[in-house]
N, C-alpha and C positions, 0 to 999 in steps of 0.2 A: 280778300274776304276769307275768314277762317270757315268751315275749319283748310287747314293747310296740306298739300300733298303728302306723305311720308318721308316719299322718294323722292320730294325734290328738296333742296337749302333750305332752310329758314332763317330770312335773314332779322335780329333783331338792333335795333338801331337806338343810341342813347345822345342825347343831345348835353353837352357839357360845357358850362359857361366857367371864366377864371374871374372870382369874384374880388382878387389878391389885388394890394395896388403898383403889384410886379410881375416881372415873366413868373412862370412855373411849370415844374413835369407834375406829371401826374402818372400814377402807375391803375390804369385800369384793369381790373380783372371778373370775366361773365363767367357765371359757374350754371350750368344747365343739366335739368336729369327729366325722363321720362315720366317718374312714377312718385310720388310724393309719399306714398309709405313705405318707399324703400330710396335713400337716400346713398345707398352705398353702391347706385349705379348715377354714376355725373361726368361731366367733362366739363375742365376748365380751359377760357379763353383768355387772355393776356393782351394788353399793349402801353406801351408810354406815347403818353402825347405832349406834348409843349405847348403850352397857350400862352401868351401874351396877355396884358393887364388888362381884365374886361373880354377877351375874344370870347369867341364860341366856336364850338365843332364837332359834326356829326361823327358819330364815331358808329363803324355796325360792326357787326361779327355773324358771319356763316355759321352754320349749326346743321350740320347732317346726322338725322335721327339716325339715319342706316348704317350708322359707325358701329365696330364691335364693339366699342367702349359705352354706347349706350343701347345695343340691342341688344339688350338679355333681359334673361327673367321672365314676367309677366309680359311685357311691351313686347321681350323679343318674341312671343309664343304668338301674339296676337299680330305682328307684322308681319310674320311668315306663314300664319294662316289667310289662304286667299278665300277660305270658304267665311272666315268672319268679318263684315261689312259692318259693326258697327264703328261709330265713332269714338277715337281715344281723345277722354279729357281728366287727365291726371298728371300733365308736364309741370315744372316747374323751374324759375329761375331765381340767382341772386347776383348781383352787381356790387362790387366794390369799389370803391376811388380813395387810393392817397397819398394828398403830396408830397413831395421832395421833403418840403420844411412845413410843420406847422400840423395838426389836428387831422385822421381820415374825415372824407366828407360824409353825411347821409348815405348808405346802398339803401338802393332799392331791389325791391321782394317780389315776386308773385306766387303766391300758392293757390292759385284758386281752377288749374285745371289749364291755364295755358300756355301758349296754343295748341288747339284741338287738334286733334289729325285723323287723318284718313287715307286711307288706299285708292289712290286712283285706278280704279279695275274696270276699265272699259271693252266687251268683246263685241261683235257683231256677228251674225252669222244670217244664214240662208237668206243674201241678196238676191233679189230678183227684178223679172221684168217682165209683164205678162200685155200683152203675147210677144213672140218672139220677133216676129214678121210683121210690118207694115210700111205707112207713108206718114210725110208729115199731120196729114188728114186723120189718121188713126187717132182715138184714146187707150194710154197705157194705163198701169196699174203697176206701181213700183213695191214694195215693200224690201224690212230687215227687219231684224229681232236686233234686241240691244239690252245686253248686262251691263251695268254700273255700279261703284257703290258709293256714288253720289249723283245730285241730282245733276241734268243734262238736258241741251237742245238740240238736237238730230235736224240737221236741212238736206234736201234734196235739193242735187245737182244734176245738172244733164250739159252733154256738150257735145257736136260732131267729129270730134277726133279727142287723142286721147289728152292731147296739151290743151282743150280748151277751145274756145273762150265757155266761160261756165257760166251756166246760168241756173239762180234759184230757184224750186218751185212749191216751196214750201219750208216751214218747221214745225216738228212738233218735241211738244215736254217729254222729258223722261223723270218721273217721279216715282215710280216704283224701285223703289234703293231696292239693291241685293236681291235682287231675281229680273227673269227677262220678261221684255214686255216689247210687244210687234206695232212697228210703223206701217201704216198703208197710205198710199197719196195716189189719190183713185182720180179720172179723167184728166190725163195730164195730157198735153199737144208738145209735139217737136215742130217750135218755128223755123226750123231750119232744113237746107238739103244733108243729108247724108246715105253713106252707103252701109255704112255700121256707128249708130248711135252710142254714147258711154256716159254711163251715169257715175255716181259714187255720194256717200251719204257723210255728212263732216258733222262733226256734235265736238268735245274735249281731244277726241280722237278723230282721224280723219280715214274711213277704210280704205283699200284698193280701189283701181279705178275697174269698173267692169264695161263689158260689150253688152251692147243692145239698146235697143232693138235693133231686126237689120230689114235692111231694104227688101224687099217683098221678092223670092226667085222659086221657081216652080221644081219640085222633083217627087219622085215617085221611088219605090224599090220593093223588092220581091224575090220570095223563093227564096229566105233565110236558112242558113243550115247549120250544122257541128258534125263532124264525121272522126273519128269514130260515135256512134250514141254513147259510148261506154271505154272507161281507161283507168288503168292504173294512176298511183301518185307519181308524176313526173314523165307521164304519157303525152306525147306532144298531139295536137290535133287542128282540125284544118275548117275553118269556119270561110264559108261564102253567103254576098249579098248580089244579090243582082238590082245595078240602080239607072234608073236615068234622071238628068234635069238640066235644067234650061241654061245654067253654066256651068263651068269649070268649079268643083268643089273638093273639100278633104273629107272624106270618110273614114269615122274612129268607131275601130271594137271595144267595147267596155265586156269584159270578163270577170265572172263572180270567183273570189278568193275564196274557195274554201277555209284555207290555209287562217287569212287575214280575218276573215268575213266583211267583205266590203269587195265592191267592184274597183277592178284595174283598167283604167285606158292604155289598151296592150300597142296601137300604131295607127295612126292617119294614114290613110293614104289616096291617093289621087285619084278624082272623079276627072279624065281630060276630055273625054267623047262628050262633046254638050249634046243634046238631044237624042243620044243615041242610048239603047242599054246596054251596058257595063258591066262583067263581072268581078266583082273585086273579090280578092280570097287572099288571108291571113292562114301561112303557114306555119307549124312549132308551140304551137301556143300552149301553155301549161296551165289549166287553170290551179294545181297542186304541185309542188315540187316536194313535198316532205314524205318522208316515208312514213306509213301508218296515216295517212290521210281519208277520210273517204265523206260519200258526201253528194247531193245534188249543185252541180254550177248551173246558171244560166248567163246571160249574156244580152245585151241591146245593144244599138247603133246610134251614134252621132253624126252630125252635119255642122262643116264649116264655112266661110269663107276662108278662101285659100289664103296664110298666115294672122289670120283671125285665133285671142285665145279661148274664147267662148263662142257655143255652138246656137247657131239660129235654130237648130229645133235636134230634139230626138225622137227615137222609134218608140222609148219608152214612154215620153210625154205624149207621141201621137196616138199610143195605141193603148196608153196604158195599161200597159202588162209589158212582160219583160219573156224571152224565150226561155224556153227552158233546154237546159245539157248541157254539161256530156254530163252521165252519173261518173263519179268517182268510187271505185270501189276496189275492196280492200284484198277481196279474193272474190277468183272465178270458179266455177265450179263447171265441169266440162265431161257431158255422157257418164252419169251417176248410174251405176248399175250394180242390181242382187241376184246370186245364184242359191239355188234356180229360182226360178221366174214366179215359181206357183209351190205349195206344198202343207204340208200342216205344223201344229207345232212340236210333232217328233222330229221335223228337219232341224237342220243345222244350213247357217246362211252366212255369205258373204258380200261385203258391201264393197264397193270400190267408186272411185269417181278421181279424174284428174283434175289437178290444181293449179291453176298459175293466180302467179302474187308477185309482189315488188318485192315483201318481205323473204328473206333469207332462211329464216328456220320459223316454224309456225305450227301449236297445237290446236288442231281440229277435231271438235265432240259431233258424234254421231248420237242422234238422237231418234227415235222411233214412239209412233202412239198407234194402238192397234186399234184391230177395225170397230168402231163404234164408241172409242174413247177420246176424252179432249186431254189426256194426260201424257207429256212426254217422258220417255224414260230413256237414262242414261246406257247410251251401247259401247263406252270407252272412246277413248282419245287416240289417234294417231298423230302420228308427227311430221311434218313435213317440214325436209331437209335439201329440196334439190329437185329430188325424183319426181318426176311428172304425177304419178300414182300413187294413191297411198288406199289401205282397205281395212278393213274391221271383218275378221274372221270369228266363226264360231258363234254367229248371234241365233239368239233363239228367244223364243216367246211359249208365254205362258197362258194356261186358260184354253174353255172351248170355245172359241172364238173363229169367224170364218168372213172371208171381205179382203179387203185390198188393206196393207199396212200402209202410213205414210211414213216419213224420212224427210231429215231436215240435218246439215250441217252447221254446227255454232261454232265462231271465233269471233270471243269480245260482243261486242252488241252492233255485229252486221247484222241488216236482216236477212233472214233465212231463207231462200227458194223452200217449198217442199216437193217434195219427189212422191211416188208411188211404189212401191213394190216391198215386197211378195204379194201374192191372191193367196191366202189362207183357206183352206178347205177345212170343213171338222172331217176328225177320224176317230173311230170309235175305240177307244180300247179296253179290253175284259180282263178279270184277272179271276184265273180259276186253281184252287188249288184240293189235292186229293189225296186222302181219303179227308175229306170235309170234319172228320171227328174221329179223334184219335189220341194217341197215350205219348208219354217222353218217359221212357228205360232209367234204368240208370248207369250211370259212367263211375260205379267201383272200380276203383285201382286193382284190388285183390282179387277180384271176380274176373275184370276183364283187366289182361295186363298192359301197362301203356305202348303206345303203339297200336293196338289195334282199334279200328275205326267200326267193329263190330254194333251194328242196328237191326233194329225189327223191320217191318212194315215202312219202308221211305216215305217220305211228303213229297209231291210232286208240284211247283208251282208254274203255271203255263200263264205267259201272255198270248193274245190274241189281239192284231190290230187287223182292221179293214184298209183295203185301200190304200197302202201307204206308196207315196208318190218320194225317194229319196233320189238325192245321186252320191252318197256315200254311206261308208258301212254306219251301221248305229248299235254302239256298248250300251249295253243293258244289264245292270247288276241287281241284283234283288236283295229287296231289305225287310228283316220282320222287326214286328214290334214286341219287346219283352216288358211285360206287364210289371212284372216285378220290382228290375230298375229304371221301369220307367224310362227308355229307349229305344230307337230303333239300332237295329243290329245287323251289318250286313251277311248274308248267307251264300255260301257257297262263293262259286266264279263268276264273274262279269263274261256276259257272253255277246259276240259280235255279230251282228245281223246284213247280211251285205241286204244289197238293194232291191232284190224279189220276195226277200224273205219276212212271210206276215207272223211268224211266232216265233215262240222260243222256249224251251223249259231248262226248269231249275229241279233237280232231283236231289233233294237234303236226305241222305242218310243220318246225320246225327243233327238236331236242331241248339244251334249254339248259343241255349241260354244258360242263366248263370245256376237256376237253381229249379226243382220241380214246379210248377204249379198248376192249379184248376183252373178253367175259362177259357174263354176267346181270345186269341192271341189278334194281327191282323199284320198285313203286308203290303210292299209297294213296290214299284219298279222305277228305277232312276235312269238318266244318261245325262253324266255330266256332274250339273246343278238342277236338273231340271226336274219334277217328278212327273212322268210322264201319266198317269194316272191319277193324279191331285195329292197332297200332301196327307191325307189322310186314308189310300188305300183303300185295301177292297178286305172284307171280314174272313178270318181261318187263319191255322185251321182251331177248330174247337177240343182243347186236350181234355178229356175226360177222365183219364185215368194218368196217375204217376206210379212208376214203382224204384225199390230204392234197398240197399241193404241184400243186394242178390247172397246167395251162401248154400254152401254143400257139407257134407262129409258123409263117412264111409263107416259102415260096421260090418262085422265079420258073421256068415248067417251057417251054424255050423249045420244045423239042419238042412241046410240046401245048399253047404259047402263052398260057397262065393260069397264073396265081397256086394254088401247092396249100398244103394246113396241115397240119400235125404237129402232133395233138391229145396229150397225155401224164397222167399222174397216176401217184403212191407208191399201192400198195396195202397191206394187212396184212389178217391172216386166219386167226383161229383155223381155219378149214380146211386140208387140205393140199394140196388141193385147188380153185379158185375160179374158174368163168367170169367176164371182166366185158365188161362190152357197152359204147360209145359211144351215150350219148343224143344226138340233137338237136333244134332247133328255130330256126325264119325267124321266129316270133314271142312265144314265149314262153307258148303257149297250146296249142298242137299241137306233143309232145313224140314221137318217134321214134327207136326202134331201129336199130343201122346193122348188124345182125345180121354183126356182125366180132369176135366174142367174143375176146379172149386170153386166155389162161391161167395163173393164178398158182397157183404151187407150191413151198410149202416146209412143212418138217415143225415149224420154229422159229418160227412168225408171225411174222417178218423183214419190214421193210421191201421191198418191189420196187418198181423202174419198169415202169409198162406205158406201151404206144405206138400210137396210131394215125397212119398216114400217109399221102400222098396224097389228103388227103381236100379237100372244096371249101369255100368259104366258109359257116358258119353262125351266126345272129345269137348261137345259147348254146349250148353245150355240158353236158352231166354224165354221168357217171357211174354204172352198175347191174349189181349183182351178179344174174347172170342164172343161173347152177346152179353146182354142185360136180361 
């Protein structure tokens, strides 16, 4: 009955009469092809027959779709796909006859689609037998799943061993072509004694034979373990049950594959103490052997009879749940520790924490989120090569912030322990700088010659922290802001603080901007990357007055028979007001007032010249704004 298997012959059969009123050959020839709109895939068949005057004679010929000569194309795409279960009807034949002597006979044609075919794809899967354990008194409950892609009758059999004798206890249809569909054969009796029942379900295809149910034996077990809880990939570990029962039985470990992901039956082994309890313990067991593995395993237990291939019950049927462990994991992390232990964030800190892994060389991120935030931040990558230790030096944190930081190590997407440390304390710090309002000279080449570092009145800039808790020295460089281009600009020396020391000043005799100007300038203190006063600084100092264009010269005063000088200088001045005074000095070390103040005055900070005259020889001159 069509349609026909793919995969098996197809035999077609021609019945041939000699209508001659003599012997005759005949040369028959079957031409066959899959696909009817494509003819340029066929195979032809050939033979001579002899008949006699009037005989007849069945003549067949074999025909294997699965030849390469007719799987291609379209047919061949659809016979090697197992996911498509429809039916093929697109075959085609032609037959030819003829004789020796005399006219071919009639061939015969079919184009009309056959025969049909199909895939014989029969699976079975998840046989069972519920419950495991009983007597012939018991009702079981059998079931399978079954894919085909054609239709099917499915019978249950049962039998006391595994040759048989077999006995039917049911059939049912299988109509749902091309997907599965579950048999159950509910209150069934075993009329027979046994000690392990064996069923097996026969339809087109016939499955394995299975065990069960089995004869009813009593056992208990306890105190399941996995030791180590925790291990590397290809860490071997040691699993015990403790069992008793009423015979002699085989106890199997199933172990979760990380690797695979599916459970391994890792070893049977022998229950012999009947009645007694037993500790049975599997040694070496790996539930990972690849490196870079990691992962939660767990694990249950099986029960047999001794050379039985299926088990009269498990731990995980009886308790349904399955254990849990060992975890598999990728790295360990071992006494993670920061120095020091507590401090603020003018410290500087070092992380450290020991490593072991399977893997050989391995980048590890230290991550940190400070107190009161959910946001982690990057503290660099170490590399681990070997060395038990590896550290992240130099970390520091930003902000007034105070509380306990936490800490977390990333490689890949293990999860993270987090850790604790530093305690952050706030620390206060001031920034004060002096004379709070003040003037920028000018740096003429011709006035003062290069080389010398000659200033008025210094700027003094002083940090002040509270309380600072360090265990190493801490650089502090100080930086001003120049208005003009818009910059900050470091001043002076970086100076280093050991660990008692709560201040520090910066003494600028010449302030190194590019060019005069009026306003608020501002300043900060850094170490490192860090600015330890906020990126924006504490306000000063305030320059009020610029001068620029310094200049002298000499006239001959014959009336008083000496040489006198004309001391001068531009002023500017956000005041509208501005005394300035002539400084001098015979040696560059004792600086003096000529208490001859002029007076600059304008409401526009305009340029002005101021002038002193008459005055006697001095080895240097400058300039100070002495009031408003």
């Amino acid at each position: 009955m069509m349609p026909f298997n793919v995969n098996q012959p197809v035999v077609y059969s021609i019945h041939l009469t000699n209508p001659m009123p003599s012997f005759m050959r005949y040369h028959v020839v079957l031409e066959v092809g899959p696909d009817y709109n494509n003819y340029s895939i066929s195979k032809r068949h050939s033979r001579y027959v002899d008949l006699d005057s009037g005989a007849t004679q069945e003549i067949q010929f074999e025909v294997n779709y699965r030849s390469p000569e007719l799987s291609r194309s379209d047919f061949g795409r659809w016979a090697q796909d197992d996911n498509d279960t429809s039916i093929w009807e697109r075959s085609w034949y032609r037959a030819t006859f003829t004789p020796k002597v005399g006219n071919p006979l009639r061939s015969l044609e079919g184009y009309d689609g056959q025969p049909s075919l199909i895939k014989m794809i029969t699976l079975y899967r998840n046989a069972d037998v519920s419950p495991k354990m009983g007597t012939d008194q018991t009702l079981y409950s059998y079931r399978v799943d079954l894919f085909s892609s054609a239709e099917d009758a499915v019978t249950l059999q049962v039998a006391p061993e595994a040759i048989g004798p077999w006995k039917d206890c049911g059939t049912y249809n299988y109509t749902n072509i091309g997907a599965w569909q579950t048999f159950r054969w509910d209150n069934i009796t075993l009329d027979f004694d046994f000690i392990a029942a064996h069923y097996r379900f026969v339809g087109r295809k016939q499955t394995q034979v299975f065990e069960g149910p089995f004869w009813p034996i009593d056992y208990e077990y306890a105190n399941e373990s996995v030791h180590p809880p925790e291990g590397f990939s290809g860490t071997p570990f040691t699993y015990t049950l403790d069992f008793n029962g009423s015979k002699s039985l085989d106890v199997g470990l199933h172990v979760w594959d990380v690797d695979q992901n599916l459970f391994r039956l890792i070893e049977r082994k022998k229950y012999t103490d009947a009645n007694r309890w037993q500790k049975i313990v599997w040694t070496g067991v790996t539930p990972s052997e690849r490196i870079g593995s990691e992962g939660t395993s767990s694990y249950y237990f099986s029960f047999y009879y001794p050379g039985s291939e299926n088990p009269l019950g498990t731990s995980r049927e009886d308790e349904g749940k399955v254990y849990l462990g060992p975890d598999i994991v990728l790295i360990r992390y071992e006494n993670p520790t920061v120095s020091p232990e507590k401090g603020s964030t003018v410290s500087l800190y070092t992380y450290s924490v020991e490593v072991e892994t399977a893997l050989p060389v391995c980048d590890i991120e230290l991550q940190t989120s400070e107190p009161g935030s959910s946001i982690w931040r990057s503290q660099g990558i170490a590399t681990y090569s070997g060395e038990p230790e590896i550290s992240w030096k130099d970390v520091s944190f930003d902000g007034d912030v105070s509380g306990n930081v936490s800490f977390r190590f990333i490689r890949v997407a293990s999860p993270p322990s987090i850790f604790q440390g530093p305690h952050l304390f706030r620390e206060s710090i001031r920034g004060i700088v002096s004379p709070q309002n003040g003037s920028l000279g000018s740096w003429d080449s011709d006035f003062h010659p290069p080389g010398e570092r000659l200033a008025r009145t210094p700027f003094v800039f002083t940090m002040e922290m509270d309380s600072p808790e360090r265990t190493q020295p801490l650089v502090v460089k100080l930086e001003v802001y120049d208005p003009v281009r818009k910059t900050w600009i470091e001043a002076g020396r970086p100076q280093s603080l050991n660990v008692t020391e709560r201040s520090a000043n910066f003494t600028i005799d010449q302030m190194p901007f590019a060019e005069p100007f009026l306003g608020e300038s501002r300043f900060r203190f850094v170490s490192g990357n860090r600015f330890l006063d906020g990126e924006d600084g504490y306000p000063g100092p305030n320059i009020v007055a610029n001068f620029r264009n310094k200049t002298w010269n000499v006239t001959y005063d014959s009336r008083r028979g000496e040489y006198i000088y004309t001391y001068g200088v531009e002023v500017r001045s956000s005041l509208e007001s501005l005394s300035v005074d002539l400084v001098t000095t015979m040696d560059r070390t004792v600086w003096t007032l000529s208490n001859d103040p002029q007076i600059y005055a304008s409401d526009a900070a305009e340029w002005k010249r101021l002038e002193w005259q008459g005055y006697p020889y001095h080895l240097e001159v400058d300039f100070a704004a002495v009031g408003g």
